[in-house]
ZADO-1210 file (C-alpha; in nm, 4 decimals, padded with zeros to 6 digits):
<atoms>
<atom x="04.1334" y="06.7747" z="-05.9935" code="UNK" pos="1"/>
<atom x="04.4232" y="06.7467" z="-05.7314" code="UNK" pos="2"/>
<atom x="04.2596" y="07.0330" z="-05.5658" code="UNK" pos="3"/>
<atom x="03.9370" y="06.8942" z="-05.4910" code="UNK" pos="4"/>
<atom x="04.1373" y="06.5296" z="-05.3606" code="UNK" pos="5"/>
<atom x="04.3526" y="06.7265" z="-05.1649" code="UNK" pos="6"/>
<atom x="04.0250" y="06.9306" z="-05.0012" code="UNK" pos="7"/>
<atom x="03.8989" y="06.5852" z="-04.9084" code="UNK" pos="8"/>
<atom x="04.1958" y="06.3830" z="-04.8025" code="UNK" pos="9"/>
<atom x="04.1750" y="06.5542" z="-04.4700" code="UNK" pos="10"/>
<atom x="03.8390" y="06.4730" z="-04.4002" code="UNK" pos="11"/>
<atom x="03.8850" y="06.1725" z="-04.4941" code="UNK" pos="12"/>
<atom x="04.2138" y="06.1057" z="-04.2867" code="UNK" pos="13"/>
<atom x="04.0196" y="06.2530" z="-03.9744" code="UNK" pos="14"/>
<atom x="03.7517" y="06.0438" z="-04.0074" code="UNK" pos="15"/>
<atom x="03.9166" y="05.7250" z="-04.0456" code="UNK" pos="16"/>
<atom x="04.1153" y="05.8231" z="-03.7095" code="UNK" pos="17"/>
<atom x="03.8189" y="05.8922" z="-03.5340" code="UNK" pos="18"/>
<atom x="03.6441" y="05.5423" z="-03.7118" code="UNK" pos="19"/>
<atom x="04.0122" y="05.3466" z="-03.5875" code="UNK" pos="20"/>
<atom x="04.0344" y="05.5281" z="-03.2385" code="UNK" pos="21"/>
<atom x="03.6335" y="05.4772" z="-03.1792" code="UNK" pos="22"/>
<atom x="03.6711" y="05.0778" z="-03.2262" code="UNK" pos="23"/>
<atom x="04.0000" y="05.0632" z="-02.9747" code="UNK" pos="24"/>
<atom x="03.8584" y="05.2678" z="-02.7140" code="UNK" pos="25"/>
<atom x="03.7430" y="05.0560" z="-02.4263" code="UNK" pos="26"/>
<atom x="03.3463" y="05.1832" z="-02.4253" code="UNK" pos="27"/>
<atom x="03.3061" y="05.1262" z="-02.7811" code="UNK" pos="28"/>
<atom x="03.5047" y="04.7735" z="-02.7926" code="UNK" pos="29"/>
<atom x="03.3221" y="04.6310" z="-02.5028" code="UNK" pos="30"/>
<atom x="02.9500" y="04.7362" z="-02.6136" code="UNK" pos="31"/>
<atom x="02.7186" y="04.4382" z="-02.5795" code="UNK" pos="32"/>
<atom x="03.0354" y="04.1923" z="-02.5584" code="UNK" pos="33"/>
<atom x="02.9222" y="03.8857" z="-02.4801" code="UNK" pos="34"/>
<atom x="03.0769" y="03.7963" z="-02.1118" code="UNK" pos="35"/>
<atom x="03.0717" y="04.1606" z="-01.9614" code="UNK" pos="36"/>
<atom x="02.8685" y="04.3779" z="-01.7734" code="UNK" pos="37"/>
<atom x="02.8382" y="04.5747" z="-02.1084" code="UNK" pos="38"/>
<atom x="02.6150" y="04.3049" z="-02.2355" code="UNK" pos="39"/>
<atom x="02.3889" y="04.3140" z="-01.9338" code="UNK" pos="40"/>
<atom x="02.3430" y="04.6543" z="-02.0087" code="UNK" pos="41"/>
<atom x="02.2851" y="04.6177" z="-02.3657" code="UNK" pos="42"/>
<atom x="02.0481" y="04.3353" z="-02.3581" code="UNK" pos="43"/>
<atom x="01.8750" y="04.5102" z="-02.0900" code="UNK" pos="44"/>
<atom x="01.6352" y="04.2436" z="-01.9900" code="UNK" pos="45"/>
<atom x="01.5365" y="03.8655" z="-02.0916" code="UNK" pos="46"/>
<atom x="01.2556" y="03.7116" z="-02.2155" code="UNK" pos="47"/>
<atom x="01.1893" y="03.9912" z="-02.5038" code="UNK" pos="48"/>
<atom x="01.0713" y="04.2107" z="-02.1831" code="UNK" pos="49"/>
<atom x="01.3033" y="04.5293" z="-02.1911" code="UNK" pos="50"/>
<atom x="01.3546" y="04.7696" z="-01.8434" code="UNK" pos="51"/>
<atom x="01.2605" y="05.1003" z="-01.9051" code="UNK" pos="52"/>
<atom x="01.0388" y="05.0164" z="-02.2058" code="UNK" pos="53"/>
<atom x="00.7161" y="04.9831" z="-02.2566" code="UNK" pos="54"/>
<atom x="00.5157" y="04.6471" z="-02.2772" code="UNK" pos="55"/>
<atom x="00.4019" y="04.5161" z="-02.6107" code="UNK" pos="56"/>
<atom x="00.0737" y="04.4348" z="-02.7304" code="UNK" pos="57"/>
<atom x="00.1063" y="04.0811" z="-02.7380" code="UNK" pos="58"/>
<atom x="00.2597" y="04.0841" z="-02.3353" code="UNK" pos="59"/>
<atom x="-00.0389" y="04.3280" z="-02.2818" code="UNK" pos="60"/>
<atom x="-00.2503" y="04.0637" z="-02.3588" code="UNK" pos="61"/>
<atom x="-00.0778" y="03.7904" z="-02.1608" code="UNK" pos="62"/>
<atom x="-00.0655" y="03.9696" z="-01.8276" code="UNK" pos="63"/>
<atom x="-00.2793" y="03.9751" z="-01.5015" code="UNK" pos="64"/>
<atom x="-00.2737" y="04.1711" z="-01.2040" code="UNK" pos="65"/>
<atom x="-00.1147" y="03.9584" z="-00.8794" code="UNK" pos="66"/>
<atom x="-00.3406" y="03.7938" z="-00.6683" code="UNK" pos="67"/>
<atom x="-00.4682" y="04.0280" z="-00.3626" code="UNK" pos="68"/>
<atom x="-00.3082" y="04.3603" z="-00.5604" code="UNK" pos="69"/>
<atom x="-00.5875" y="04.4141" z="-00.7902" code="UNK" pos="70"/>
<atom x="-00.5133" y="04.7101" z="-01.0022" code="UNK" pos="71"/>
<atom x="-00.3593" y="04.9674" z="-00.7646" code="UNK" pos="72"/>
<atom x="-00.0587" y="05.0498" z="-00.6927" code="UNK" pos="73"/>
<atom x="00.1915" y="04.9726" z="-00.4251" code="UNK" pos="74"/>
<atom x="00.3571" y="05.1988" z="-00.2175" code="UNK" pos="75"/>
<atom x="00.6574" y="05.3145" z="-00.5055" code="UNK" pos="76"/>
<atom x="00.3346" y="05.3825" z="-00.7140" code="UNK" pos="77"/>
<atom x="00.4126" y="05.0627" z="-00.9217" code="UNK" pos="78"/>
<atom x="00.1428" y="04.8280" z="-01.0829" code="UNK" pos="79"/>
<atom x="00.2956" y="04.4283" z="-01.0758" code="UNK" pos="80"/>
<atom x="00.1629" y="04.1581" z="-01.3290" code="UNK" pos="81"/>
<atom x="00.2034" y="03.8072" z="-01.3981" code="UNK" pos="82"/>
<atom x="00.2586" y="03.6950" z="-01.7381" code="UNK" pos="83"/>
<atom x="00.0594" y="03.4230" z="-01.7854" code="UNK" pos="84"/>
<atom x="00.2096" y="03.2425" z="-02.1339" code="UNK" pos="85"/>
<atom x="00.0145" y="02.9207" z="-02.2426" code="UNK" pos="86"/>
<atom x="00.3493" y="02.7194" z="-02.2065" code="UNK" pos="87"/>
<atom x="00.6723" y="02.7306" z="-02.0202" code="UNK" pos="88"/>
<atom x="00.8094" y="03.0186" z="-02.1166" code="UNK" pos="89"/>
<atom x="01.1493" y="02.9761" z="-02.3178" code="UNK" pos="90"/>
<atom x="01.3954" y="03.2179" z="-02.2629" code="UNK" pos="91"/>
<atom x="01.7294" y="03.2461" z="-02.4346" code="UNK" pos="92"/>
<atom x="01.9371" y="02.9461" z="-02.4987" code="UNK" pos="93"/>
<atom x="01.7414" y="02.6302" z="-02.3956" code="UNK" pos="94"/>
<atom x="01.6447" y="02.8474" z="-02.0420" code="UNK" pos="95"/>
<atom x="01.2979" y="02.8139" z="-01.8940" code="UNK" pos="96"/>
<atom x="01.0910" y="03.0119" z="-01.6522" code="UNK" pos="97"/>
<atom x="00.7622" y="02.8761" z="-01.5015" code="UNK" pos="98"/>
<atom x="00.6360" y="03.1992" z="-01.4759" code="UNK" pos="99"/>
<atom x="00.7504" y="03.5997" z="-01.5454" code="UNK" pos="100"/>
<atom x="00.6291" y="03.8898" z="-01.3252" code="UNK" pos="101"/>
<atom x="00.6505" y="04.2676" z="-01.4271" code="UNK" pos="102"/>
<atom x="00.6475" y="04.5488" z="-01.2172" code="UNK" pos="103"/>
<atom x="00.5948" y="04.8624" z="-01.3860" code="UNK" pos="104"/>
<atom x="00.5911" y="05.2424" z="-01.3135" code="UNK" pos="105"/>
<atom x="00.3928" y="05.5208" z="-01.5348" code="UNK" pos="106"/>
<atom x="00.3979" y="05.2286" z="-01.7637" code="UNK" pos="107"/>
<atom x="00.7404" y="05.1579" z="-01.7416" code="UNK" pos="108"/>
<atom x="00.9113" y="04.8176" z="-01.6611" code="UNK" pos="109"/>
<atom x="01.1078" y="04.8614" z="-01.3606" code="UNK" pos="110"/>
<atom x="01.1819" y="04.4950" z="-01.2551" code="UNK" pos="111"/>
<atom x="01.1439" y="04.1724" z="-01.4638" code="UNK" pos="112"/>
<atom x="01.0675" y="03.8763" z="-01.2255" code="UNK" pos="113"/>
<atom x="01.1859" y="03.5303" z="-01.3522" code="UNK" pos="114"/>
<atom x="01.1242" y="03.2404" z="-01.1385" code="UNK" pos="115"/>
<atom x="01.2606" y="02.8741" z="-01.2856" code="UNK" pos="116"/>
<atom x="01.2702" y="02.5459" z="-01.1205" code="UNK" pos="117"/>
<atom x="01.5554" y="02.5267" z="-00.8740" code="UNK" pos="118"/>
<atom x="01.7189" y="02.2289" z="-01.0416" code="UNK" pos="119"/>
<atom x="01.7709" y="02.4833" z="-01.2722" code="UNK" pos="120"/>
<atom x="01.9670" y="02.6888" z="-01.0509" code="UNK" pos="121"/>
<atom x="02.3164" y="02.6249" z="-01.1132" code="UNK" pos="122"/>
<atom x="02.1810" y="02.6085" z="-01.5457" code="UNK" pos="123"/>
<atom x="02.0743" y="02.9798" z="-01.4764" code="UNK" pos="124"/>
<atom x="02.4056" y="03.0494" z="-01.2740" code="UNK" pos="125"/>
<atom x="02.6611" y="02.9174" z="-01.5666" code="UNK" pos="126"/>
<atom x="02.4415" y="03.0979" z="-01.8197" code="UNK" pos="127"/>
<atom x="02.4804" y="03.3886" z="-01.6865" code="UNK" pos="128"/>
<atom x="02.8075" y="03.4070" z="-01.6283" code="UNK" pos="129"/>
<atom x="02.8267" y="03.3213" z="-01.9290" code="UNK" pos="130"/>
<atom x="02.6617" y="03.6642" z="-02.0993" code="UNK" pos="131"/>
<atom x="02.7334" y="03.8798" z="-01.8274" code="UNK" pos="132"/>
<atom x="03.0783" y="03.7706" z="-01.6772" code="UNK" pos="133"/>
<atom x="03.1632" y="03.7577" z="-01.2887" code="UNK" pos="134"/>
<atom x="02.9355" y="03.8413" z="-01.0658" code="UNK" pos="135"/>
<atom x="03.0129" y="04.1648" z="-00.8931" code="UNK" pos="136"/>
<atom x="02.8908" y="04.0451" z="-00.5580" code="UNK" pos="137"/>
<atom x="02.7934" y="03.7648" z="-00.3372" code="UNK" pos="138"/>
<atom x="02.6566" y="03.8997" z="-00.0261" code="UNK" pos="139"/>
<atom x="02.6821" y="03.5383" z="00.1393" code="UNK" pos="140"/>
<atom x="02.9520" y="03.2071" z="00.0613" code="UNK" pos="141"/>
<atom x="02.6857" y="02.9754" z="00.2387" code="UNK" pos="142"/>
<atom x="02.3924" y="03.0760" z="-00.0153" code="UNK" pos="143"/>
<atom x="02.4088" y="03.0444" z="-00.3980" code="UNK" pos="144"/>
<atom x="02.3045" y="03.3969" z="-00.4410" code="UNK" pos="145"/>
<atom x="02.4524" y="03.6230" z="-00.6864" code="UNK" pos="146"/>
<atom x="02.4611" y="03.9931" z="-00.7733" code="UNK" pos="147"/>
<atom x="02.5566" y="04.1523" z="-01.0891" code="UNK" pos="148"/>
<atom x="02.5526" y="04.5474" z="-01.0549" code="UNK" pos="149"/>
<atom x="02.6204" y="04.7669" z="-01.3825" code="UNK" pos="150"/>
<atom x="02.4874" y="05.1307" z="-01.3836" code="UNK" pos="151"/>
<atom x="02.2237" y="05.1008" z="-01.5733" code="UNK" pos="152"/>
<atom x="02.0945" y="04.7016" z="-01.4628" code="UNK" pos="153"/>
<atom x="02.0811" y="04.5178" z="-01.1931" code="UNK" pos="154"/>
<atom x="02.0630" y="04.1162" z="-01.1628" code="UNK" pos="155"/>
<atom x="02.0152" y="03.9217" z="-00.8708" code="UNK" pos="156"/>
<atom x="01.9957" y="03.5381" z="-00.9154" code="UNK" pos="157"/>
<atom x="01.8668" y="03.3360" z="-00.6313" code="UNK" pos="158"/>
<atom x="01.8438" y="02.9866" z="-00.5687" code="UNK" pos="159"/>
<atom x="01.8261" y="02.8068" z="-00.2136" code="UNK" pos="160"/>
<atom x="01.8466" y="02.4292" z="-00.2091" code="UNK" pos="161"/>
<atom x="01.4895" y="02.4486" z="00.0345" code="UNK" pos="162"/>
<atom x="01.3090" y="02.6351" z="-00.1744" code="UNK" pos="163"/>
<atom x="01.1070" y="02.4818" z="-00.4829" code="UNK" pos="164"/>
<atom x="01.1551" y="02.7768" z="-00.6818" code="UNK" pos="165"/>
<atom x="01.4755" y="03.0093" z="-00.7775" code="UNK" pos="166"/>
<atom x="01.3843" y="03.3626" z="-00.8698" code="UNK" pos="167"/>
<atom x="01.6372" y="03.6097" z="-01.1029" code="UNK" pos="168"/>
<atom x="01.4956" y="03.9749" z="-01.1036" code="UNK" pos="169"/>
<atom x="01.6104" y="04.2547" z="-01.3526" code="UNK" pos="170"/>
<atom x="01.5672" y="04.5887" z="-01.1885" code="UNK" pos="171"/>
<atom x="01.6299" y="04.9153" z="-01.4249" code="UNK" pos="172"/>
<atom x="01.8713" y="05.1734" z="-01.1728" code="UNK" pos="173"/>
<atom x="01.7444" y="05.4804" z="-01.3663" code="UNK" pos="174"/>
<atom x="01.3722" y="05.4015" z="-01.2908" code="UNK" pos="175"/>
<atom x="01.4335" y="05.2811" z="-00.9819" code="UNK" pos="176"/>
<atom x="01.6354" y="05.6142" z="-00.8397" code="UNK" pos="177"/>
<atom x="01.3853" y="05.8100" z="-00.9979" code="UNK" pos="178"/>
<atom x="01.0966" y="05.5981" z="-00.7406" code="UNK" pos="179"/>
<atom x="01.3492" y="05.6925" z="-00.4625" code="UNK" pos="180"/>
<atom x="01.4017" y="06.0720" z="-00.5823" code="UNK" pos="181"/>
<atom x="00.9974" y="06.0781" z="-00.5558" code="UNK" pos="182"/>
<atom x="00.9488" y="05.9368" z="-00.2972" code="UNK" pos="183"/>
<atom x="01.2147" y="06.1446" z="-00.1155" code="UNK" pos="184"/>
<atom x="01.0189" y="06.4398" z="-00.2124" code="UNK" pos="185"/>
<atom x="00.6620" y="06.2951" z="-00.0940" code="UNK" pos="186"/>
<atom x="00.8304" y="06.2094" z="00.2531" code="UNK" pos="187"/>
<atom x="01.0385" y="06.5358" z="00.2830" code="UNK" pos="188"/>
<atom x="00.6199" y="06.7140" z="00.1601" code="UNK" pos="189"/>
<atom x="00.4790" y="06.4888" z="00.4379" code="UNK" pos="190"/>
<atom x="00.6812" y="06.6306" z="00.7341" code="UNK" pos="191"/>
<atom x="00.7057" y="07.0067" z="00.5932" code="UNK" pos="192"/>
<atom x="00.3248" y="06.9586" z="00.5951" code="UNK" pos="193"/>
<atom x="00.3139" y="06.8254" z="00.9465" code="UNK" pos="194"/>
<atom x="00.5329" y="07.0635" z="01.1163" code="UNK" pos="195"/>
</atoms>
């Protein structure tokens, strides 16, 4: 009997230091805390729209191709739809959008597209900061526009006191390098071609 506890009090000793030293490290402690950029990249979207996934059914259903782009593709190869909801759509926490747009690639959301009312503006702005902490940016003091950059997501927040509308887009950094990494390669194709 004292054999077989002393076989597994090591294990068991190792694994509740790994279990202790996991929940103090920084990356594992600040996972989807509310207030950090962690939390942008663990919520990874709004809305129940998710970068990088794919679009439910139910979204399927509630989407139509922008005005004027029909069904083909821009120039990154990416499709954009409205999502057309039969109300205001409510976001998280008592936030409202008047409408969502989606921009996708092979399927993929690459950018979430939430415009709100601008008297909404500075709602959106302490709501934010809020879930995802400081801003990492603001490219300009005379303009309430705000940039959070993790590695994974990207949030810029927009609101200008002439414009009707304020606009917050999501944009996924691994889909969106991968556009640039292909389109690299089409351009670099283009003037090998040409030469």
């Amino acid at each position: 009997m004292k054999a077989k506890l002393f076989c597994y009090l090591p294990y068991r000793v190792v694994m509740g230091l790994l279990i202790i030293m996991c929940l103090h490290s920084p990356g594992f402690s600040q996972a989807g805390k509310i207030g950090s950029l962690a939390y942008l990249r663990a919520r990874n979207g709004i809305g129940g729209f998710n970068l990088g996934g794919l679009l439910t059914g139910e979204q399927e259903q509630a989407l139509t191709y922008i005005d004027g782009e029909g069904s083909k593709p821009d120039a990154d190869s990416c499709v954009t739809y409205e999502y057309h909801p039969d109300k205001q759509l409510e976001l998280e926490d008592g936030l409202t959008a008047t409408h969502i747009c989606v921009r996708t690639w092979q399927n993929k959301i690459v950018n979430i597209y939430v415009f709100f009312n601008r008297n909404q503006g500075y709602k959106m702005l302490s709501k934010f900061l809020h879930w995802y902490g400081t801003f990492t940016a603001k490219p300009n003091d005379y303009q309430d526009v705000y940039l959070w950059d993790s590695r994974t997501v990207k949030l810029l927040l927009s609101y200008h006191p002439d414009d009707d509308q304020g606009i917050a887009v999501y944009t996924s950094v691994p889909l969106t390098n991968t556009i640039n990494a292909q389109n690299a390669k089409r351009l670099t194709q283009l003037l090998t071609s040409n030469e």
